[in-house]
Legacy VTK file of the C-alpha trace (Angstrom):
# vtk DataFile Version 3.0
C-alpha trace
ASCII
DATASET POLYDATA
POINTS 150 float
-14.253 -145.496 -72.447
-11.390 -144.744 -70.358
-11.326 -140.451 -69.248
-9.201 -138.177 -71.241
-5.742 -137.900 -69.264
-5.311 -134.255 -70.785
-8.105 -133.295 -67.924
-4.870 -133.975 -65.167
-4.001 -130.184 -64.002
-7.533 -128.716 -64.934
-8.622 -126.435 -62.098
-12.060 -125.403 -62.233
-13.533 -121.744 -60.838
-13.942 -121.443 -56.869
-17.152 -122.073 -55.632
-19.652 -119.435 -54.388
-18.738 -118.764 -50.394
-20.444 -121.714 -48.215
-20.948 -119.849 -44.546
-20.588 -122.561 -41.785
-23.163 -122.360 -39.244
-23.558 -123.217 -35.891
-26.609 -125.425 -35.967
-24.882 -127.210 -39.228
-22.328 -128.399 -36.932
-23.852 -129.279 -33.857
-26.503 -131.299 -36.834
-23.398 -132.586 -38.406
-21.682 -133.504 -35.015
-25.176 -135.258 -33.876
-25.196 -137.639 -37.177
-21.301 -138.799 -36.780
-22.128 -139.483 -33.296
-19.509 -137.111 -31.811
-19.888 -135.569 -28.715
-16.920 -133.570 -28.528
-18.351 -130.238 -26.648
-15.984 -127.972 -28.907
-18.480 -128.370 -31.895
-21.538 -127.709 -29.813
-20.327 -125.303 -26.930
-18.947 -122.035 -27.605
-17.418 -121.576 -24.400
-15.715 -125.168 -24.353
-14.436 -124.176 -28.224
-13.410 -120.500 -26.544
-11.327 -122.396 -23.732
-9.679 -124.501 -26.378
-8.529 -121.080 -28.390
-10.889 -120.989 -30.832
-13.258 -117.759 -31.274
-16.436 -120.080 -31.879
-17.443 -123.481 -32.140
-15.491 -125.566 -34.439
-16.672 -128.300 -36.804
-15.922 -131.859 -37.071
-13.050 -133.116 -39.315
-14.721 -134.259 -41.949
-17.694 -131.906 -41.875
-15.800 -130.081 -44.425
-16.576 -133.067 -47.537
-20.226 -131.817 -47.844
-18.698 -128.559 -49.011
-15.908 -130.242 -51.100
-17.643 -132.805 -52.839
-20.395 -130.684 -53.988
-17.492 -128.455 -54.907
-16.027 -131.808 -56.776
-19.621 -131.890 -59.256
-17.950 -128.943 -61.231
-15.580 -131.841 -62.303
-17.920 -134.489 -62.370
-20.353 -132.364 -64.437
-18.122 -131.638 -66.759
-19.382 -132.669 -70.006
-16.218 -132.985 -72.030
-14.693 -134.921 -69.128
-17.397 -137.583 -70.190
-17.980 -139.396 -66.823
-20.734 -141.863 -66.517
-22.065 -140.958 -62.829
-24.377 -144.092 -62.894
-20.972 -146.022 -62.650
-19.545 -143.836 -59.796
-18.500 -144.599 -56.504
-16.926 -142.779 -53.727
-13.297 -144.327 -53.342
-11.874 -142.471 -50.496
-11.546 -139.297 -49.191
-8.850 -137.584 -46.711
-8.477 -134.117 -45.548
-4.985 -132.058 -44.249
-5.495 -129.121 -42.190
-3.655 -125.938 -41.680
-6.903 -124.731 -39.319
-10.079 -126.068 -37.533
-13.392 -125.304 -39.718
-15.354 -122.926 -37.301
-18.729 -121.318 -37.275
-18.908 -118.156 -39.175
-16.165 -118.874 -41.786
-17.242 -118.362 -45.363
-15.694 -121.134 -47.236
-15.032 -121.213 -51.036
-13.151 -124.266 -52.735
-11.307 -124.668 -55.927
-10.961 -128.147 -57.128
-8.085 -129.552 -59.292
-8.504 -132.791 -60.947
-4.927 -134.582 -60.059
-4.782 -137.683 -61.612
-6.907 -139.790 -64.415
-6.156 -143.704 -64.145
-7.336 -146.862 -65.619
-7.438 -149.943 -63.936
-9.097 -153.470 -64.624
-11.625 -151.319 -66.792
-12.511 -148.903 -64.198
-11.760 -145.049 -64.240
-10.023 -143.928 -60.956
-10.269 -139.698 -60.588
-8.586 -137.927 -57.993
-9.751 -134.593 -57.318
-8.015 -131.726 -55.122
-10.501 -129.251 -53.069
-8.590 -126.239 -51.331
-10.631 -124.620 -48.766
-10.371 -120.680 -48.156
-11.586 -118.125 -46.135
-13.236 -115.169 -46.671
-10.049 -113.538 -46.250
-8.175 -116.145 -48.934
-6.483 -118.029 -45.486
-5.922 -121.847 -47.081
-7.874 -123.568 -44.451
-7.775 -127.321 -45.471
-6.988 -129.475 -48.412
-9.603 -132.449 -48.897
-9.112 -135.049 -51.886
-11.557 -137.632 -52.623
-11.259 -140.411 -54.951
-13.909 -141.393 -57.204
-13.842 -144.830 -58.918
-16.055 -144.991 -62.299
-16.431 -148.937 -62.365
-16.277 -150.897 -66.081
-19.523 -151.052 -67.768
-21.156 -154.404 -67.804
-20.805 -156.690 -70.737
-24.330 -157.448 -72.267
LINES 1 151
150 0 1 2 3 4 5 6 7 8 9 10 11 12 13 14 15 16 17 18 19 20 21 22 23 24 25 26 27 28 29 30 31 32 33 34 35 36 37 38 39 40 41 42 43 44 45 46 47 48 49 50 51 52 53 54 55 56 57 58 59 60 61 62 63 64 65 66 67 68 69 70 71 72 73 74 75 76 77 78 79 80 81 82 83 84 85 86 87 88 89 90 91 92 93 94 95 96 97 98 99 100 101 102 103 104 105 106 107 108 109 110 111 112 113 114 115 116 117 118 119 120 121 122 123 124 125 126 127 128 129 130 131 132 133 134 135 136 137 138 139 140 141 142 143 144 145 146 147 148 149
């Protein structure tokens, strides 16, 4: 059953703050296999600018799609999570995530398609700061393939 287009628009309550810790992104920056020494060494991050070590580009999707299972939870939404995949993801920036932030993130679902029996959803995460600074905008696709014919 294809998802309600009436959802398109719906923004759901921020999340609790998510603080970013060092050790999360050195761990992070270890499992992507990027050895960039601004996520790792304060003084390299400090001689690029930045007041602490800074996190990887896309270290900020663990935070939004968790953020994004406030939509996919969402009973009268009625997705089948079974069925889900992750379709794609990209971020824009106004900022570098860095350690010590305290990150909340309010996602909007922006679009609702149908296509060859699958359910495309596009949801919107903005990123703040503790101090409501817009940090970074992430949206990640998620593709609810057709249910198998018996």
């Amino acid at each position: 059953m294809a998802l309600d287009q009436s959802f398109v628009g719906r923004t759901y309550p921020p999340t609790a703050p998510y603080e970013v810790g060092r050790e999360k992104i050195r761990e992070f920056a270890e499992a992507v296999g990027d050895a960039n020494p601004a996520y790792t060494d304060t003084e390299a991050a400090k001689a690029l600018g930045y007041p602490d070590v800074i996190a990887p580009p896309t270290f900020v999707f663990s935070i939004t799609f968790k953020a994004a299972g406030q939509v996919v939870e969402d009973p009268q939404l009625g997705l089948d999570y079974s069925r889900v995949v992750h379709g794609d993801q990209r971020f824009a920036y106004v900022r570098p995530v860095r350690a010590g932030d305290r990150l909340t993130v309010t996602s909007t679902i922006e679009a609702v398609k149908s296509m060859a029996g699958n359910d495309i959803l596009d949801i919107r995460g903005e990123v703040h700061d503790e101090a409501g600074e817009h940090v970074v905008t992430a949206w990640t696709k998620l593709v609810a393939r057709a249910a198998e014919e018996a």
